[in-house]
C-alpha positions in Angstrom: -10.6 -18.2 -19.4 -10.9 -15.5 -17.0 -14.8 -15.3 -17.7 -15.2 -19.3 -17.1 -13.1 -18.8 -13.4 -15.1 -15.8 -12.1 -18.4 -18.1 -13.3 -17.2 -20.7 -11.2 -15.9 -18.6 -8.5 -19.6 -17.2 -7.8 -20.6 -20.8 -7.8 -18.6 -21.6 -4.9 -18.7 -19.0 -2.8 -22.9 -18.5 -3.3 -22.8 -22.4 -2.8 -24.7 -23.2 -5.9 -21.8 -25.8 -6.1 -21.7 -27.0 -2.2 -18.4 -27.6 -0.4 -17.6 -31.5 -1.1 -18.9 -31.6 -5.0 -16.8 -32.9 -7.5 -15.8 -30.4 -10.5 -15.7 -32.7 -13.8 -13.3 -31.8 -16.5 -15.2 -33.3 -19.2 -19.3 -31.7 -18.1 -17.3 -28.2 -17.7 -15.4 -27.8 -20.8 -18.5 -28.9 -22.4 -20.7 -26.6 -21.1 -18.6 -23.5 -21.5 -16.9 -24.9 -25.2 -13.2 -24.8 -24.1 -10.5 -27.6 -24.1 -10.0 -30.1 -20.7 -7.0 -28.6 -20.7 -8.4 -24.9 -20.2 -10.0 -26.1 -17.6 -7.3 -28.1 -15.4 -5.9 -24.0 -15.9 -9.1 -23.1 -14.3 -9.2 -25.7 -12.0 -4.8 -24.5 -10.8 -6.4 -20.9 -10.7 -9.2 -22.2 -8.0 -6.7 -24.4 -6.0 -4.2 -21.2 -5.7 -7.5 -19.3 -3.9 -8.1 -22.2 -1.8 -12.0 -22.8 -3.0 -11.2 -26.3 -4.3 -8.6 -29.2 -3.7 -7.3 -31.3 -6.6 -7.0 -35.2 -4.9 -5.0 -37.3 -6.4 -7.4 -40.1 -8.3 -10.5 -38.3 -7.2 -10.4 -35.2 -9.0 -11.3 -31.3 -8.3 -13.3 -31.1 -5.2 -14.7 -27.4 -3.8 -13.6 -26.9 -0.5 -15.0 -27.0 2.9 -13.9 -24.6 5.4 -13.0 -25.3 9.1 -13.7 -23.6 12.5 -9.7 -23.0 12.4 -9.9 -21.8 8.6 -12.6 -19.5 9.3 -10.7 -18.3 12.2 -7.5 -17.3 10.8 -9.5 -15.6 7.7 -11.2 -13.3 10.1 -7.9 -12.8 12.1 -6.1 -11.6 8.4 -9.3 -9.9 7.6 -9.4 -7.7 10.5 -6.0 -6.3 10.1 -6.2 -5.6 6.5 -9.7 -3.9 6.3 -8.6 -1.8 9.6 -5.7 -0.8 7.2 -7.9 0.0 4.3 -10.3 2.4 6.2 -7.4 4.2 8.2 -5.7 4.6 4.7 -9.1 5.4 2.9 -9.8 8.5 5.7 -6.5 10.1 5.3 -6.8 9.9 1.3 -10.6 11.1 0.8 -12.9 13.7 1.4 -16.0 14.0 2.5 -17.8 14.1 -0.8 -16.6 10.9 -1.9 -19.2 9.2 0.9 -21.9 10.6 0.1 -23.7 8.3 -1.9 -22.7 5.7 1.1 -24.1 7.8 3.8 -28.0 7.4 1.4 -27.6 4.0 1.4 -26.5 3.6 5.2 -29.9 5.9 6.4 -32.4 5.0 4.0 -31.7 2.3 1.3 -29.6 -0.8 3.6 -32.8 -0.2 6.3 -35.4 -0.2 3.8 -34.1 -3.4 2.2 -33.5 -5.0 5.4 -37.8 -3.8 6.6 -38.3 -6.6 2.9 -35.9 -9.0 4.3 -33.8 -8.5 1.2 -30.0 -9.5 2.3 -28.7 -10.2 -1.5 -29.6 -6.1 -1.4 -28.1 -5.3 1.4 -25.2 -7.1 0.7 -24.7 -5.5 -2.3 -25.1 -2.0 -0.9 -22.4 -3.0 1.9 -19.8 -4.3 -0.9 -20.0 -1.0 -3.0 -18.9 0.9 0.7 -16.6 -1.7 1.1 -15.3 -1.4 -2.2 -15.2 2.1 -2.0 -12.7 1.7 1.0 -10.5 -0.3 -0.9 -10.0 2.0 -3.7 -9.1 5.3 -1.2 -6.9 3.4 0.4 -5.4 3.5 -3.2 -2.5 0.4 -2.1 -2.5 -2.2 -4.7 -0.5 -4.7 -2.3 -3.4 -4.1 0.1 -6.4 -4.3 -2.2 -4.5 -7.8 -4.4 -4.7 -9.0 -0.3 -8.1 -8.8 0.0 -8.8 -10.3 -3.4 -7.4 -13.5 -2.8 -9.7 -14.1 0.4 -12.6 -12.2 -1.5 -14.6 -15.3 -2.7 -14.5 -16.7 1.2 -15.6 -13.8 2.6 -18.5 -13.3 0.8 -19.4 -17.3 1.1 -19.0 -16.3 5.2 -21.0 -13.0 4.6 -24.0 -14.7 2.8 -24.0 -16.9 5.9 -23.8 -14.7 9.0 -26.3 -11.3 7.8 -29.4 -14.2 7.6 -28.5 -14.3 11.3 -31.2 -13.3 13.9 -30.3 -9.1 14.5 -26.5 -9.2 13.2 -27.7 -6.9 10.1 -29.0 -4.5 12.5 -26.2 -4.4 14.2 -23.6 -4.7 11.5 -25.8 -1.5 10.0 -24.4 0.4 13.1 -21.2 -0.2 13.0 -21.3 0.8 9.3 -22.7 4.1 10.0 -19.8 4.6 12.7 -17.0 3.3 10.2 -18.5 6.0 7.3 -18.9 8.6 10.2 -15.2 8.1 10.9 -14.5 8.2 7.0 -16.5 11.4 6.5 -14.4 13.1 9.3 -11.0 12.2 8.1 -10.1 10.4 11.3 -8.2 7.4 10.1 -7.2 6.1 13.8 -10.7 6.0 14.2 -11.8 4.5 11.3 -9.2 1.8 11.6 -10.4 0.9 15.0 -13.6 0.8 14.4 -13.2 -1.2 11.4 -11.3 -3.5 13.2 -14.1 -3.7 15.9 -16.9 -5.0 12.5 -14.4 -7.1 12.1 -14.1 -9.0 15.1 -18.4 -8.6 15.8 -18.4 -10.7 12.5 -16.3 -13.2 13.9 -18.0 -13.3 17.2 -21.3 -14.0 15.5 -20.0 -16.3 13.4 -18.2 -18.5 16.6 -22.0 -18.0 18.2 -23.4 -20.0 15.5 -20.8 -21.6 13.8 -22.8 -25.4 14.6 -25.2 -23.7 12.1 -23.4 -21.9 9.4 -20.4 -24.7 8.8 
């Protein structure tokens, strides 16, 4: 069950299944050999995230996200990840970023010279990830999990963006410089201030990205 959600969860949010398709009972349980009925338990798990919508005579239909929606993710987002890397300074050392600080200088550049965002994404998520776990608060990190699938739909969107890789790059460096140092005020706000860039890129070309 869990294995047929997280399937269809990186379906939605890498829009192989676009916002506004229709999930069919029958065509899934087929394909991954499970009952209709395991997946309407899918389907409730999807709905509770918020990546699909179950209409009355119509079905199980993935979700597509507003200005407003996008809006009030980043606004929730902020706070919580400015949390997580305040937490994560005060609770690590500076040994436990090293491998970060690699990818920051030489690897996220060099895949971003090859045009390779899936990369760089990846490389990002790990420090992200990384944040997350030294902030060692379960409340926090279950938070973030319930947006994660929209964040990373949003995230695939904006880094294609003209020079906001470059720039997010930056203000990764300064986040992990803050981490490094132990300086969680720091690292909150400037956490905080990614946060909001993202959004302000995202409002800049929302006509093209929504």
């Amino acid at each position: 069950m869990q294995s047929i959600e997280r399937v269809l969860r990186e379906r939605i949010s890498s829009r192989t299944i676009p916002p506004g398709s229709k999930l069919k009972e029958m065509e899934l349980a087929a394909e991954f050999n499970v009952s209709r009925a395991q997946v309407r338990e899918v389907f409730a798990a999807l709905a509770l995230r918020g990546l699909i919508e179950r209409i009355p005579n119509k079905g199980a239909v993935v979700v597509q996200l507003g200005f407003g929606q996008v809006a009030e993710i980043f606004a929730v987002r902020e706070v919580l990840e400015g949390m997580c890397a305040r937490l994560a300074a005060k609770n690590s050392t500076p040994s436990d970023w090293e491998r970060h600080a690699k990818a920051l200088e030489e690897d996220m550049p060099r895949l971003l010279a090859h045009s390779d965002f899936a990369g760089f994404l990846a490389c990002y998520e790990a420090f992200r990830q990384d944040i997350i776990v030294h902030a060692r608060n379960a409340t926090l990190a279950d938070m973030l999990d319930s947006i994660r699938d929209k964040i990373r739909y949003l995230a695939r969107r904006i880094v294609i963006l003209p020079g906001r890789a470059e720039q997010a790059l930056q203000e990764h460096r300064a986040v992990l410089g803050a981490l490094r140092a132990g300086d969680g005020v720091q690292a909150e706000r400037l956490r905080m201030a990614n946060m909001r860039s993202g959004f302000e890129w995202f409002e800049r070309y929302r006509d093209f990205i929504l």
